[in-house]
C-alpha positions as CSV (number, residue, x, y, z in Angstrom):
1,X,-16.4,12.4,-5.7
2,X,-14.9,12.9,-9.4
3,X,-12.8,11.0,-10.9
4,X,-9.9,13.2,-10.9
5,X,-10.3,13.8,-6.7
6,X,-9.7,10.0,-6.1
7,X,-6.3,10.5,-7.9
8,X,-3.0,10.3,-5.9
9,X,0.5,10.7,-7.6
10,X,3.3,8.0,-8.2
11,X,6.4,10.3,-6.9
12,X,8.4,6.9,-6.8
13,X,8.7,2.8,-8.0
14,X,11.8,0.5,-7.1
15,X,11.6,-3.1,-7.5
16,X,13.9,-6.1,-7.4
17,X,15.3,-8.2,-10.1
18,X,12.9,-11.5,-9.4
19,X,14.3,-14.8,-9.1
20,X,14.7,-17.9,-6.3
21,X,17.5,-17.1,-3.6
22,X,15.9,-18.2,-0.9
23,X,16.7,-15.4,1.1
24,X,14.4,-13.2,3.7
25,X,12.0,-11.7,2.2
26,X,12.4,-8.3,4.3
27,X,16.0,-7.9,2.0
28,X,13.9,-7.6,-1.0
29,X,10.9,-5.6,0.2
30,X,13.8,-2.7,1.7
31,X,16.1,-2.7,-1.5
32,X,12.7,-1.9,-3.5
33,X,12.0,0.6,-1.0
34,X,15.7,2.6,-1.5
35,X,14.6,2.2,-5.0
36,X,11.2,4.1,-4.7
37,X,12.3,6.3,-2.4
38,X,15.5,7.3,-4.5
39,X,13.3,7.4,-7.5
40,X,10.8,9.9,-5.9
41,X,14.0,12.3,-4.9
42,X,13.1,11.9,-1.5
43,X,14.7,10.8,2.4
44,X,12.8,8.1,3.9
45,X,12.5,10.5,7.2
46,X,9.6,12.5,4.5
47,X,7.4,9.0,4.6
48,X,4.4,9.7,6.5
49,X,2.9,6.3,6.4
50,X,3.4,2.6,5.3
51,X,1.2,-0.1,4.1
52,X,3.0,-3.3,4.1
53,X,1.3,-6.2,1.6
54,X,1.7,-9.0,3.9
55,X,3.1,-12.8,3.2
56,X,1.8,-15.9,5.3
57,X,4.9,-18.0,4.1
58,X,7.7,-16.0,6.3
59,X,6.4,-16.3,9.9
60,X,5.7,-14.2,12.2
61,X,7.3,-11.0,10.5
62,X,5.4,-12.3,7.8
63,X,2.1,-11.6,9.0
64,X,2.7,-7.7,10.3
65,X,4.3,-6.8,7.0
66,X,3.7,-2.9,7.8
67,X,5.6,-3.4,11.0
68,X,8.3,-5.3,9.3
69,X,9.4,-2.8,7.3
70,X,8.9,-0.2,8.8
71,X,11.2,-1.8,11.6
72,X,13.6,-2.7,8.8
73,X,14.2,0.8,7.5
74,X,14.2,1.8,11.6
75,X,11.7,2.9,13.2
76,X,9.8,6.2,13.3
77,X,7.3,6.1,14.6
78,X,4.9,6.3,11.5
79,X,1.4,4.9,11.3
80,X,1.2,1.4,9.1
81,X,-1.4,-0.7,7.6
82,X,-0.7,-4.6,6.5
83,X,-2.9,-6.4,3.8
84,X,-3.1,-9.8,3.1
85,X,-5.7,-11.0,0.2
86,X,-3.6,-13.6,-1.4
87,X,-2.5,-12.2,-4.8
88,X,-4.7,-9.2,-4.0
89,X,-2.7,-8.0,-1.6
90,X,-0.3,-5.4,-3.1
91,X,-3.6,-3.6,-4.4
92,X,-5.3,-3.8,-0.9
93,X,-2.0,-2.0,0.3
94,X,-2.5,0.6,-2.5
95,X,-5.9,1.4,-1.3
96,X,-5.3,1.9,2.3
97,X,-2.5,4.1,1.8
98,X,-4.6,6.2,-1.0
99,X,-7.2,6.5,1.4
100,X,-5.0,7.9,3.8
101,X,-3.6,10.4,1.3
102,X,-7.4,11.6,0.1
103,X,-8.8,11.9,3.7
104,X,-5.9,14.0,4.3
105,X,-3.8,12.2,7.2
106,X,-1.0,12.1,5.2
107,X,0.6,13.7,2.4
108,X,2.7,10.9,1.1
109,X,2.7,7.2,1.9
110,X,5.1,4.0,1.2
111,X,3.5,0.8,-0.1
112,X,5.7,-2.5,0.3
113,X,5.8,-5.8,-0.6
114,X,7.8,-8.7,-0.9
115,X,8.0,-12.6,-1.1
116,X,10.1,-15.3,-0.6
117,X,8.6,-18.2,-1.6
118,X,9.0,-22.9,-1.6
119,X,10.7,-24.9,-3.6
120,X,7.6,-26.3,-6.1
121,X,4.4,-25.4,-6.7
122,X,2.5,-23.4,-3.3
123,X,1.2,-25.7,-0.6
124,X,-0.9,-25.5,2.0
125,X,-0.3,-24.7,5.7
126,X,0.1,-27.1,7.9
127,X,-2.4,-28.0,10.3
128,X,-5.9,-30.1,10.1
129,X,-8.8,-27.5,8.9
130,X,-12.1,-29.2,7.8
131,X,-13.4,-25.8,7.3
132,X,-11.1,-24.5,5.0
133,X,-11.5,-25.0,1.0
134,X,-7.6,-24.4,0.2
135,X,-6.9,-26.9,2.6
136,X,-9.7,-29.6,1.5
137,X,-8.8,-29.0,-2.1
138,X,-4.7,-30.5,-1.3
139,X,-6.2,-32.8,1.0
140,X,-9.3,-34.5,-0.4
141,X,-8.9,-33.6,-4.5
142,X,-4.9,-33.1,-4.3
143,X,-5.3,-30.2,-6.8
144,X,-2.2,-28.2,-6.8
145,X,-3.0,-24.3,-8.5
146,X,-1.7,-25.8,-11.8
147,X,-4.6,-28.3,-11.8
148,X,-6.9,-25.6,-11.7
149,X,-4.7,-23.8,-14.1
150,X,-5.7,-26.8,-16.9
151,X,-9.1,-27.2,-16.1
152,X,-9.8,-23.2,-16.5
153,X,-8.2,-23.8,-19.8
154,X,-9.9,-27.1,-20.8
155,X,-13.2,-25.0,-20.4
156,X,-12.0,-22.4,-22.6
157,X,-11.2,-25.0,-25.2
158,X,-14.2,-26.1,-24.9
159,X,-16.4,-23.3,-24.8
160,X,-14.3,-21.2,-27.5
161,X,-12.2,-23.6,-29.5
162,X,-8.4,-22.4,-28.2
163,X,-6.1,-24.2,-29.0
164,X,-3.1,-25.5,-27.5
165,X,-1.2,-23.1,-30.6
166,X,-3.0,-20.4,-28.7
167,X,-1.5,-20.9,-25.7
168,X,1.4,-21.6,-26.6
169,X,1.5,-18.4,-29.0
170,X,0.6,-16.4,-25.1
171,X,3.6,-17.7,-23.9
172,X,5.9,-16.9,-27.3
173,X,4.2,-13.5,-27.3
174,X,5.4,-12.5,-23.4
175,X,8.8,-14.2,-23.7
176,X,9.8,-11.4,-26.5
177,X,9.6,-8.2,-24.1
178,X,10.0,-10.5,-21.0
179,X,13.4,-11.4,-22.4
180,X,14.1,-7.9,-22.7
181,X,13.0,-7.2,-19.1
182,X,15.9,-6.7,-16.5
183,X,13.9,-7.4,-14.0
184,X,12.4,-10.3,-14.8
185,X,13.5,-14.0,-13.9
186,X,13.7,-15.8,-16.9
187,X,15.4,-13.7,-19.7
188,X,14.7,-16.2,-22.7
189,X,12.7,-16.1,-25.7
190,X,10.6,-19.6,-26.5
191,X,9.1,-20.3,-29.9
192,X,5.8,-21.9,-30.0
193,X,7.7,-25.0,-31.0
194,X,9.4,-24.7,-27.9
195,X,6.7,-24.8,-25.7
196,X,4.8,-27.0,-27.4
197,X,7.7,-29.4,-26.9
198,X,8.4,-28.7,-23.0
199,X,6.7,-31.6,-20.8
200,X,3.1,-31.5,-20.1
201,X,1.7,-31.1,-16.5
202,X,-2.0,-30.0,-16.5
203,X,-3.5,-31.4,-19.4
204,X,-3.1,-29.4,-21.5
205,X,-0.5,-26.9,-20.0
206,X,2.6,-27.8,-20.3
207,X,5.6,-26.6,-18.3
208,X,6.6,-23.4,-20.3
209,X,2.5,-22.3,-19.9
210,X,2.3,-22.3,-16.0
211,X,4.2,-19.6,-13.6
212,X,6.8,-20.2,-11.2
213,X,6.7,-19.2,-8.0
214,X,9.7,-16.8,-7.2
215,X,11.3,-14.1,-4.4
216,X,11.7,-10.4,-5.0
217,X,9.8,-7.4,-4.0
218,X,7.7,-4.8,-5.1
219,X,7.5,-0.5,-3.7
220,X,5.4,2.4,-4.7
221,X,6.0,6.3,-3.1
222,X,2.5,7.7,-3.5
223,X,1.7,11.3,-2.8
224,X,-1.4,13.8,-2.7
225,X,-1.3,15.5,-6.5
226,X,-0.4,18.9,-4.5
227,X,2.7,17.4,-2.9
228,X,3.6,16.1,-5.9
229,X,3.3,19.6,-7.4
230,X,5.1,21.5,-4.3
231,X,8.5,18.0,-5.6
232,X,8.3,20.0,-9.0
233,X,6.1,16.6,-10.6
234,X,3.0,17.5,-11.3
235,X,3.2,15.6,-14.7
236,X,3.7,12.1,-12.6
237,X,1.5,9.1,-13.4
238,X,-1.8,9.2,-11.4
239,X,-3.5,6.3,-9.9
240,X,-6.9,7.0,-10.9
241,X,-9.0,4.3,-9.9
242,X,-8.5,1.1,-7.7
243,X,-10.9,-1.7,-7.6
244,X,-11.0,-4.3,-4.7
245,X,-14.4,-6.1,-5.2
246,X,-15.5,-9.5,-4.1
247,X,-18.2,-11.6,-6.0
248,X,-21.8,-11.8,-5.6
249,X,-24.3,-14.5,-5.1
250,X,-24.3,-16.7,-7.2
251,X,-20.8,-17.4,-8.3
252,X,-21.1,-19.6,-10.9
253,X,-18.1,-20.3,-12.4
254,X,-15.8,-21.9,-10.1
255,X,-12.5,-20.2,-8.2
256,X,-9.8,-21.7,-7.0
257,X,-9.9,-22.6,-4.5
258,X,-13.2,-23.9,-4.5
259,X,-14.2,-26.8,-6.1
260,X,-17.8,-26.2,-6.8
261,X,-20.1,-23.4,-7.7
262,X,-22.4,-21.7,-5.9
263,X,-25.6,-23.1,-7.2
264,X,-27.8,-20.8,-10.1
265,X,-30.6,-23.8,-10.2
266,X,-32.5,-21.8,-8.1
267,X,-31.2,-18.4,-8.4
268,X,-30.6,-16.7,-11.5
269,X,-27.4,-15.0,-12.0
270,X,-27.5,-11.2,-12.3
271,X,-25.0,-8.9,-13.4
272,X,-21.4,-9.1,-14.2
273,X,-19.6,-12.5,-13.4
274,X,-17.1,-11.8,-10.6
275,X,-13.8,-11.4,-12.9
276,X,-15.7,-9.6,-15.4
277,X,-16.8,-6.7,-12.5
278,X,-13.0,-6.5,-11.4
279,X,-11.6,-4.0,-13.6
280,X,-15.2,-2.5,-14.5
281,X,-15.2,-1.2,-11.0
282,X,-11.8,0.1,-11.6
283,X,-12.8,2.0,-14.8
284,X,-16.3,3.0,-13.3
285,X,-14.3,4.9,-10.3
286,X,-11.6,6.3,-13.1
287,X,-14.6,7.5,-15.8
288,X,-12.9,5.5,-18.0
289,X,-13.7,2.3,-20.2
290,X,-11.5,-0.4,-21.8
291,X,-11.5,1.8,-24.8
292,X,-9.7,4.1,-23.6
293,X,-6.4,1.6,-22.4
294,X,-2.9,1.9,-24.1
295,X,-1.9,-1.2,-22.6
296,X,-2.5,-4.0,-19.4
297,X,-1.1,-5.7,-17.2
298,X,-3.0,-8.9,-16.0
299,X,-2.7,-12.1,-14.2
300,X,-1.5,-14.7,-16.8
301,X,-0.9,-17.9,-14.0
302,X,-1.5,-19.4,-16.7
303,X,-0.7,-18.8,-20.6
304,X,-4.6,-19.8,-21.4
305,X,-5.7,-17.4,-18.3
306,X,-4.3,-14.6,-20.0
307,X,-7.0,-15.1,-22.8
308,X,-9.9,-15.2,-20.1
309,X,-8.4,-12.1,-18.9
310,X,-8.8,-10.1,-22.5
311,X,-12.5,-10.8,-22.1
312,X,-13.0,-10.1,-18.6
313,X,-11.4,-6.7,-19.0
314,X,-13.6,-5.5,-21.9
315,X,-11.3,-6.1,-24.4
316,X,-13.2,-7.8,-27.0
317,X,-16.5,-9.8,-26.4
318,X,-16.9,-13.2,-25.0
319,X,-15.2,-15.8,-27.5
320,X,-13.2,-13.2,-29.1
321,X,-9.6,-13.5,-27.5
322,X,-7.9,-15.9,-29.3
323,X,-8.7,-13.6,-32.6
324,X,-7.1,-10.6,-30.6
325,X,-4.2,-12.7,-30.2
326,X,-3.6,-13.9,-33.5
327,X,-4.0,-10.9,-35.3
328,X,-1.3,-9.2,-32.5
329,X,-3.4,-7.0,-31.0
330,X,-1.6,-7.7,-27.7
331,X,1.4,-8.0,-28.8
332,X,4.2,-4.9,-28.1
333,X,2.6,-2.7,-31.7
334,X,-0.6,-4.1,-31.7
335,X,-3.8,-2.5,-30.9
336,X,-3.6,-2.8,-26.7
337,X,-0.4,-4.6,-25.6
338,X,-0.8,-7.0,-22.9
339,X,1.6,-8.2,-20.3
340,X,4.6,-6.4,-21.8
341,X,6.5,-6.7,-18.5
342,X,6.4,-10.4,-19.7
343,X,3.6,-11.3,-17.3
344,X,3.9,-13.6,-14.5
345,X,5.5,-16.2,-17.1
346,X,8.9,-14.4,-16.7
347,X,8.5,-13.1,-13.6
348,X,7.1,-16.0,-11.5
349,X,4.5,-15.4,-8.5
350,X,5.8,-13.4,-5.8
351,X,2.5,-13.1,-3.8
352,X,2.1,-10.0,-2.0
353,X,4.6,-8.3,-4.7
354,X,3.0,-8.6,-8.0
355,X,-0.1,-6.3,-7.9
356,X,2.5,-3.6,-6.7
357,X,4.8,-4.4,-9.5
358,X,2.3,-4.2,-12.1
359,X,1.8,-0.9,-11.5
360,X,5.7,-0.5,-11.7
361,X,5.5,-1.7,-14.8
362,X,2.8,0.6,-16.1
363,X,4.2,3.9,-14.1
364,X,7.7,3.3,-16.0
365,X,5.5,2.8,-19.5
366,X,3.3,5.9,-18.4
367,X,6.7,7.8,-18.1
368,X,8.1,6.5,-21.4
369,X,11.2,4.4,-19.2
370,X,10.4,0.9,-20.9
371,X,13.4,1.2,-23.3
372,X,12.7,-1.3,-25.9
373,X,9.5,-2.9,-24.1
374,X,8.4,0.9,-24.5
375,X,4.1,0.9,-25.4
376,X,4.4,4.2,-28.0
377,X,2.4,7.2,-27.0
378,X,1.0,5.1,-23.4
379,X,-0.5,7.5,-21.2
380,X,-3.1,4.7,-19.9
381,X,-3.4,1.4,-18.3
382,X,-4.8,-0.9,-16.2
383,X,-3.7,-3.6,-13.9
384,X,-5.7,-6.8,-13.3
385,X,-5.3,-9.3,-10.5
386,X,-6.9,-11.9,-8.3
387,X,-6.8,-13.3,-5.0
388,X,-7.9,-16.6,-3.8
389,X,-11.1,-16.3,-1.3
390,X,-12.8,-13.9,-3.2
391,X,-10.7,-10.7,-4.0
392,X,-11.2,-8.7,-6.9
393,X,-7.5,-6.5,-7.7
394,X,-7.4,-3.8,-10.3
395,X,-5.8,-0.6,-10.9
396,X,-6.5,2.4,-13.6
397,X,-3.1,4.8,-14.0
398,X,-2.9,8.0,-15.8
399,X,-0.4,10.5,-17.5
């Protein structure tokens, strides 16, 4: 299959203004719908399908996200799908609904998520489960995500000589446009001084480096290209490719939540390191490379994990990142902007929302409706993302 026949259309995007109201998550996942579903100038009775990125925080409703909003928007009797892969999620929920667009069992599908999330940092379930590593790591290491945050940025310190003026320069850069983003949470530009001066939590992150977690949701209308032609929008952004890898044997650099590697004394690594092969199988299935990019979106947890993330995307080589940063080539003007929704360190982590809503952010850049976050000339981009056990989220878009 070419790359152009694995494309689908974005007919619509809606999402909420993120922030912490404590409030069910359903209420945010159905305003973005109204929004998507107003945006693509059609009823909700035209839907054909829903794939519902799913939440284990909520309960029971939580956990058959398809159902629940499809039950919310009343029901229909349409065919549903729910995805849950951590952070991955939204682009699992992307995939199933493309596949049911390209294998013809629909013509145009809904794709939903939303979050409401904890006071503090994320936690584990409750319950006693030897065999599971996110459960071990709280219980026998009492590493909270922002532990692992510093040690992935400790190793880049060490390994390419950032600085904690790099980091804190990430942040500075993504608090410009993410002040200027009406969606986002926090609407506030920092200096470097200013987060240099914010209180330290994992050596050497400091509070203004590591995201929130935060509620809001996340919707997409996608359509078969001819459907979108028959609407009068054959010009409308294209998701092109759509990667969803897991690692290979052996991992050797360690993912949260794990807290050791597989081990490469006895077998060599081959090939791409799992990050690196995330948005490479993205672009492979597009017939596109890095080079080709006008801007990304990717998963900045972390102001130093936005560096890794120049690298793993192809970029610039290994090492290389904090030179793209300080010259500006990710900043809004430079070269290939990065994170100019403002990145998870405005927006905060709304789990099963945020892969959807990076590609929100580049379908309204795709269509020129950033106002003054606006990429110039963007008619590409790509979305990277991760989710804990092992899944690989990325997306390629097209104008």
């Amino acid at each position: 299959m070419s790359a152009r026949e694995t494309e689908v259309a974005i007919l619509g995007v809606g999402m909420t203004e993120w922030g912490k109201w404590g409030r069910p998550f359903v209420e945010y996942g159905v305003a973005a719908i109204r929004e998507a579903i107003a945006d693509a100038g059609i009823d909700y009775s035209d839907i054909q399908f829903v794939a519902g990125a799913a939440t284990v925080r909520n309960g029971y409703p939580g956990y058959v996200a398809g159902a629940t909003f499809a039950q919310a928007m009343g029901w229909t009797g349409l065919p549903i799908s729910t995805s849950y892969a951590a952070c991955a999620s939204g682009t699992q929920a992307i995939s199933s609904a493309r596949a049911q667009i390209l294998s013809g069992a629909c013509d145009v599908a809904l794709v939903v998520g939303a979050d409401t999330t904890p006071k503090g940092f994320l936690a584990p379930s409750k319950g006693e489960r030897g065999d599971d590593p996110d459960w071990l790591r709280f219980r026998l290491l009492g590493a909270t995500n922002p532990t692992y945050f510093g040690l992935y940025a400790r190793r880049r310190m060490d390994l390419y000589g950032a600085t904690e003026q790099d980091f804190a320069l990430v942040k500075a850069k993504n608090s410009k446009v993410g002040a200027r983003n009406p969606r986002a949470r926090y609407k506030k530009e920092f200096a470097e001084a200013d987060v240099l001066a914010s209180p330290m939590v994992a050596d050497p992150l400091r509070l203004l480096q590591i995201c929130a977690t935060s509620d809001g949701g996340a919707a997409l209308v996608l359509c078969s290209k001819q459907y979108a032609e028959n609407k009068g929008a054959s010009g409308a952004v294209k998701v092109r490719g759509i990667s969803t890898v897991t690692p290979t044997f052996p991992n050797a650099v360690i993912e949260m939540p794990n807290f050791a590697t597989d081990s490469a004394a006895g077998v060599a690594h081959v090939g791409a390191t799992f990050r690196d092969s995330i948005a490479a199988s993205a672009y492979a299935e597009a017939g596109l490379g890095p080079e080709d990019m006008h801007l990304a979106e990717v998963y900045d947890l972390s102001s130093a994990l936005e560096l890794d993330w120049y690298e793993n995307i192809g970029l610039c080589k290994e090492g290389e990142a904090e030179k793209m940063l300080r010259d500006g080539d990710t900043s809004l003007g430079g070269k290939i902007p990065v994170n100019v929704s403002g990145g998870l360190g405005a927006f905060g982590e709304a789990v099963p929302a945020q892969a959807i809503a990076q590609v929100c952010e580049l379908t309204w850049q795709l269509r020129g409706q950033a106002g003054d976050r606006q990429v110039d000339g963007a008619k590409t981009g790509v979305t990277v993302n991760q989710g804990l056990f092992g899944h690989g989220s990325s997306v390629v878009c097209v104008r």
